[in-house]
C-alpha positions as CSV (number, residue, x, y, z in Angstrom):
1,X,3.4,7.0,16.1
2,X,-0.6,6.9,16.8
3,X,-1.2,5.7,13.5
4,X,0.8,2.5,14.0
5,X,-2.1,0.1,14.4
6,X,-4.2,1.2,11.2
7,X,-1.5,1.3,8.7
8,X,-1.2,-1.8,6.5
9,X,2.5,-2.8,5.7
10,X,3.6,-3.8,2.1
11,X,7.0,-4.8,3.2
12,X,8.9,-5.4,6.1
13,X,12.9,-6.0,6.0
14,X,12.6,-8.3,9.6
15,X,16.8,-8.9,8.6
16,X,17.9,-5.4,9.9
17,X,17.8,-4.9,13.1
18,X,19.8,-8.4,13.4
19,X,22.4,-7.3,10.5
20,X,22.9,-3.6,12.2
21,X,22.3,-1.2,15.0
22,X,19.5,0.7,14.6
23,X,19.9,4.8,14.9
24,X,17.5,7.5,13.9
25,X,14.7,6.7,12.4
26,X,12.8,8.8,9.6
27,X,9.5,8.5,7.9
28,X,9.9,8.9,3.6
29,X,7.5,9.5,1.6
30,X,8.2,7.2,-1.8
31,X,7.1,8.3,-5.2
32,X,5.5,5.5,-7.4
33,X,4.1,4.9,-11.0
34,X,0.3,3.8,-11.0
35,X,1.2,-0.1,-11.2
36,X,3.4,-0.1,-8.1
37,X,0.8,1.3,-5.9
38,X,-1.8,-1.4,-7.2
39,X,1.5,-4.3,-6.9
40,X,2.6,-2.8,-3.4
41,X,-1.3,-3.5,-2.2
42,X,-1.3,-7.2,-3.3
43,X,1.5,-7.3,-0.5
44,X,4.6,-9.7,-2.8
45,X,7.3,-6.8,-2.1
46,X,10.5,-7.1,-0.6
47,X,13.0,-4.4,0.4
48,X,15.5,-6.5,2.6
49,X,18.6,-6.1,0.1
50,X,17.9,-2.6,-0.4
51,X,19.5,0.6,0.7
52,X,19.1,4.1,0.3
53,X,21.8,6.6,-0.9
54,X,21.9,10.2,-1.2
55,X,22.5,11.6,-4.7
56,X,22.5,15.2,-6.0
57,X,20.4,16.2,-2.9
58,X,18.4,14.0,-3.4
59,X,17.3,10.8,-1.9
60,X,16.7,7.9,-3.7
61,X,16.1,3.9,-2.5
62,X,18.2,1.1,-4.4
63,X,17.4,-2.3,-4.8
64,X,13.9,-2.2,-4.0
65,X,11.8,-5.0,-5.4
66,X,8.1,-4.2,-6.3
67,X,6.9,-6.7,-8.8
68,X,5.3,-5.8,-12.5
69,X,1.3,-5.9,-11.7
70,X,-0.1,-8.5,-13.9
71,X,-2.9,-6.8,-15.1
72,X,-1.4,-4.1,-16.4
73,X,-0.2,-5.3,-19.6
74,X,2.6,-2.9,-21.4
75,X,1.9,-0.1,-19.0
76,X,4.2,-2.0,-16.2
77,X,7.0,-0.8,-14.4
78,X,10.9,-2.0,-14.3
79,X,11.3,-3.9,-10.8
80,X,14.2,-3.0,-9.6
81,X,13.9,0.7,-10.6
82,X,15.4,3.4,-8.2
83,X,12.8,5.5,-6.7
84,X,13.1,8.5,-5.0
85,X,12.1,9.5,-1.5
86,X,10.7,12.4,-0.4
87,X,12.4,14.0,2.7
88,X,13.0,17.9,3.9
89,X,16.1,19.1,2.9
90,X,17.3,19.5,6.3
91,X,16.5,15.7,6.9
92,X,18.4,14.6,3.5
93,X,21.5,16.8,4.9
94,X,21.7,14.8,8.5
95,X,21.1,11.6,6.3
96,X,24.3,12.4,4.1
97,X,26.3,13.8,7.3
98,X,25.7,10.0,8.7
99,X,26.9,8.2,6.2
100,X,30.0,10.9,5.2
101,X,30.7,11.4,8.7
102,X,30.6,8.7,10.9
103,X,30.3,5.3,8.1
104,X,27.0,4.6,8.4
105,X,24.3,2.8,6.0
106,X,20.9,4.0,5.3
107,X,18.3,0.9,5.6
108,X,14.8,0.7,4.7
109,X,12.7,-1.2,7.8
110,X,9.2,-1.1,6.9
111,X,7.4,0.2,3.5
112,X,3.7,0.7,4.5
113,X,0.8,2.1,3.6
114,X,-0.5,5.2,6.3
115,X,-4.3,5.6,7.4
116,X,-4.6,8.2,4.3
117,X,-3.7,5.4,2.0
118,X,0.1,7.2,1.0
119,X,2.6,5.0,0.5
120,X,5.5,5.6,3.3
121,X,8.5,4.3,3.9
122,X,10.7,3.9,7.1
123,X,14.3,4.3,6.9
124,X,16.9,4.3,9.6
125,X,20.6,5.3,9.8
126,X,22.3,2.3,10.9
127,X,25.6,1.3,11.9
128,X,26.4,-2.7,10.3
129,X,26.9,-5.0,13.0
130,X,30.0,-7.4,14.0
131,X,29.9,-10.6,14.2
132,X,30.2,-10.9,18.0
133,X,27.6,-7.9,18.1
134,X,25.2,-10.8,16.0
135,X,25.9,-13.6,18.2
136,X,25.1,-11.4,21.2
137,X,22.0,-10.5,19.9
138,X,20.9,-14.0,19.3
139,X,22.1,-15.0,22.8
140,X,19.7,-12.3,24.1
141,X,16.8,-13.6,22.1
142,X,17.4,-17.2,22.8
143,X,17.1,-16.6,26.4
144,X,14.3,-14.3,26.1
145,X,12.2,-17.0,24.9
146,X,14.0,-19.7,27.4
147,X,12.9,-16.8,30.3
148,X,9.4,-16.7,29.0
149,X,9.2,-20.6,28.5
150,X,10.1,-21.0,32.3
151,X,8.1,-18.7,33.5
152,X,5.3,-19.8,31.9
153,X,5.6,-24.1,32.7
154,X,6.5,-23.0,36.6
């Protein structure tokens, strides 16, 4: 992704890549009312206990969190709403194959805005991790940092 360094991120789930194992992963557009846009922007999202699932065809993210926008009075959106992504067909189908198939969970990992101002969203098939697999992975990290702290004093 070239655009990586001039896209500003709304949301980041930072939880997901400790709680599972990270497989494909596909860029959404996310449709949104007028008020979410303008709530997403002030940056007070979070997406870490949501999920997407695959209904009618159709791809939709759960448990989302965008907050009402203050300013806009009786015009505001429900918080928690569904909202649907948009996806090609084809991509939907490998998404439902994934979790039919083979058990797996469709996470959110970043909800951003791209260098055309579109509101995007990166979702993942993941696989949940074990504990073990967790404790592993925090091992690795500690003594990443203990690696980089030693190399660094000597």
């Amino acid at each position: 992704m070239s655009s990586a360094d001039n896209r500003k991120i709304a949301a980041d789930n930072r939880k997901a890549r400790f709680n599972y194992e990270i497989g494909e992963v596909f860029e959404a557009g996310i449709m949104l009312t007028g008020t979410e846009v303008k709530s997403l922007r002030n940056g007070k999202s979070t997406i870490a206990e949501s999920y997407a699932s695959v209904e009618n065809g159709e791809l939709w993210l759960i448990n989302s969190n965008i907050p009402e926008y203050l300013q806009a009075n009786r015009f505001n959106h429900a918080p928690k709403r569904p909202r649907k992504l948009l996806l090609h067909a084809r991509q939907i189908a490998k998404l439902k194959q994934g979790i039919e198939r083979e058990g797996m969970t469709i996470v959110p990992l970043k909800l951003y805005f791209n260098d055309k101002g579109r509101a995007k969203i990166e979702i993942a098939l993941a696989r949940g991790k074990k504990l073990h697999d967790k404790r592993e992975t925090e091992k690795r990290r500690d003594w990443g940092r203990e690696k980089a702290r030693l190399l660094k004093g000597g």
